[in-house]
N, C-alpha and C positions, 0 to 999 in steps of 0.2 A: 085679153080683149079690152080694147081703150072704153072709155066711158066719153058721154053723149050729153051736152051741155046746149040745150035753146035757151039764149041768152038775147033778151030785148035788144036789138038794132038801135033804138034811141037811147030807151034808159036802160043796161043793164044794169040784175040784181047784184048789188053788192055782195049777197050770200054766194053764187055760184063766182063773181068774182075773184074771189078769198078760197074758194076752192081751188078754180084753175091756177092762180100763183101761189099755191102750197104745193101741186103740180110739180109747177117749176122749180121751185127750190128743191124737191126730195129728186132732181136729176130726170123728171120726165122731159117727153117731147110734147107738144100740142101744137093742133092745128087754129091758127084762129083766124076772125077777117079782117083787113084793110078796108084803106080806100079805092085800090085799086084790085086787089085779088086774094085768096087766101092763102097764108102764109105757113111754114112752119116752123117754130119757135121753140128756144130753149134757154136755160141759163147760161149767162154770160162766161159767168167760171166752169161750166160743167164740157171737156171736155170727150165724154163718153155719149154725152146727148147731142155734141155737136158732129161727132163720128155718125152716129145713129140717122143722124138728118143725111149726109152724105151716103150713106148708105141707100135710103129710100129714095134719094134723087139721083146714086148712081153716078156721082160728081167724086174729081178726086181732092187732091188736099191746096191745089189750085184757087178753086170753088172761092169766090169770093161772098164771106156773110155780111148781114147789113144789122146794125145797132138799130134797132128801133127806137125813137126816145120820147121823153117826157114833153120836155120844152129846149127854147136854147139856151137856160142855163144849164142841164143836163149833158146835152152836148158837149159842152165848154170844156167840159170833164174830158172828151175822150177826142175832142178834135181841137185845132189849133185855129180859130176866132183869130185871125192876124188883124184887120184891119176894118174900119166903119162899113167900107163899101160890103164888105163881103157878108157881116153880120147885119146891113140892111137887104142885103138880096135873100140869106134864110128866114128873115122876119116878116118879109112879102111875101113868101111862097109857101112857111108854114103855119100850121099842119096845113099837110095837101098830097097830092101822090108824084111824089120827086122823093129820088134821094140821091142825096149829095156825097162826090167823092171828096172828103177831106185829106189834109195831114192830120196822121194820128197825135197823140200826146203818148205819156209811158204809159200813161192809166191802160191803155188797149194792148189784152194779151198780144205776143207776136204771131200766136196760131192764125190770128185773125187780119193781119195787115197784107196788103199786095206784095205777093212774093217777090218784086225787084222795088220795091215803095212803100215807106211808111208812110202809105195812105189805109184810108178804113172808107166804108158809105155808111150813110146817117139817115136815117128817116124820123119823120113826124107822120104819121097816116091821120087826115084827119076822119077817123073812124071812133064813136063813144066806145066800142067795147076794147079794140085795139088801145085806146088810151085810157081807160079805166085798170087793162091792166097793167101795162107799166105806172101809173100812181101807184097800185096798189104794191106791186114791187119794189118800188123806188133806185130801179136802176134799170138800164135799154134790156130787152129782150133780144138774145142773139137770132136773125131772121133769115130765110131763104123764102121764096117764091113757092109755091106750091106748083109746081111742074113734075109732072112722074116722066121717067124714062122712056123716051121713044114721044114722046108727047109734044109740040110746039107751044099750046095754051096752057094756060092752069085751070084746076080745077074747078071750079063753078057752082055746084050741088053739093050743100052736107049730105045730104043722105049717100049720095054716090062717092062722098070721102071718105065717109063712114064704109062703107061696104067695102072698098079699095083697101084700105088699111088702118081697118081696126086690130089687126095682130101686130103693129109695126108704129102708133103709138100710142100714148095710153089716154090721151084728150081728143075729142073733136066738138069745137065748139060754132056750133049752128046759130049762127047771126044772121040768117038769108041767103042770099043768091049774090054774089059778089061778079065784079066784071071778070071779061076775059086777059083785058090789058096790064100787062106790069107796069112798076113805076117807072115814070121818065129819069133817065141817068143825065144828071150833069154834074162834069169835073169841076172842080171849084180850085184846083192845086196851082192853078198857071195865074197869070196875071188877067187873062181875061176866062168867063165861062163856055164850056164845050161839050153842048149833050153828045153821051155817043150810044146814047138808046132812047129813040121815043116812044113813049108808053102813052099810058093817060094822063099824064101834065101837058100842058101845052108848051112847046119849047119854046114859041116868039119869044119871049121876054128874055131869054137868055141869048138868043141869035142876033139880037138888036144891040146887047151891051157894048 
C-alpha cells in the first residue's frame, strides 16, 4: 500500500521532501504535481521503476519519458544547448508547462531516447513541490503524465489517485487539485520550433518564431 504525503502547494515541508526522494532513490514510483497535471515519477537509473510506470500506463517501450529538471544548467547535462537562440527561447518559457524535445547528449540512458532519434523531452514545471523535489535530488526525475488506461485526461484528485493505485505505487503526494491539460510539446531539434501537442502552455510564441 503506497503511503500518502499533503505536501504545502506553496511552501513544501522540507521533512516530507527528503522523504519522497529517498522514495526515489531506493527504486520507488511516486506520484507527484506539476504545473500542468499529475505526474508519475521515478529514478533516472532505475530501470525496474521505469517498467513499473509503463505498466500502470499500459504503454509499451515506444512510450516516450520526459526528464524533469532543475534549471538549464541541469539540462545542459542531458540535452544539447547548440546555440543562443535556442537557449534564449528555454529561458523565456522556463519553468512553465512545455516540454521540450531536445537532442539528447550521452549523459541520457538510450532506454530513454526516441526510438528513430537521439532526441529526449525536458521539462521545468513551474510547480514548488515538483521543483523542490528535483533540488532535493539533484538530478531530472524520469516523468510520464498521469493518464491511466482507457482514459483521455489525467488524474486530477489525490484522493481518487490514492484509491486508484495505491497497490501499484508506493508515493502519492497530495499537492491539491492539479489541471486537466498536459504540457505543450515543442520540437526544438529542426531549425525552427514545432509544437506537435497543445497543452497548457500557450503555443503563439513558438508559431510566430
Amino acid at each position: 500500500m503506497s503511503q500518502f504525503f499533503q505536501i504545502h502547494p506553496v511552501t513544501p515541508q522540507p521533512r516530507l521532501i527528503r522523504q519522497a526522494v529517498e522514495l526515489l532513490r531506493q527504486g520507488g514510483v511516486i506520484v507527484y504535481p506539476t504545473d500542468s497535471a499529475y505526474a508519475l515519477g521515478c529514478h533516472l537509473e532505475d530501470k525496474k521503476a521505469m517498467e513499473r510506470i509503463r505498466q500502470i500506463r499500459r504503454v509499451d517501450d515506444k512510450h516516450n519519458f520526459t526528464l524533469v529538471c532543475a534549471d538549464l544548467s541541469q539540462i545542459s547535462a542531458y540535452a544539447k544547448l547548440t546555440n543562443n537562440t535556442l537557449f534564449r527561447i528555454l529561458n523565456s518559457h522556463t519553468p512553465g508547462p512545455y516540454t521540450f524535445i531536445l537532442n539528447a547528449t550521452s549523459e541520457v540512458p538510450r532506454r530513454l531516447l526516441h526510438p528513430k532519434r537521439r532526441t529526449i523531452g525536458i521539462r521545468i514545471p513551474d510547480n514548488p513541490i515538483a521543483q523542490a523535489l528535483v533540488a532535493e535530488l539533484g538530478e531530472p526525475i524520469m516523468s510520464s503524465t498521469l493518464i491511466l488506461p482507457g482514459q483521455e485526461m489525467p488524474l486530477t484528485d489525490p484522493e481518487e489517485i490514492r484509491e486508484q493505485l495505491e497497490h501499484q505505487v508506493d508515493l502519492v503526494i497530495d499537492g491539491g487539485h492539479c489541471g486537466f491539460d498536459p504540457s505543450t510539446v515543442v520540437d526544438m531539434t529542426d531549425e525552427l520550433p514545432r509544437v506537435i501537442r497543445q497543452g497548457k502552455g500557450d503555443p503563439a510564441p513558438f508559431e510566430s518564431v
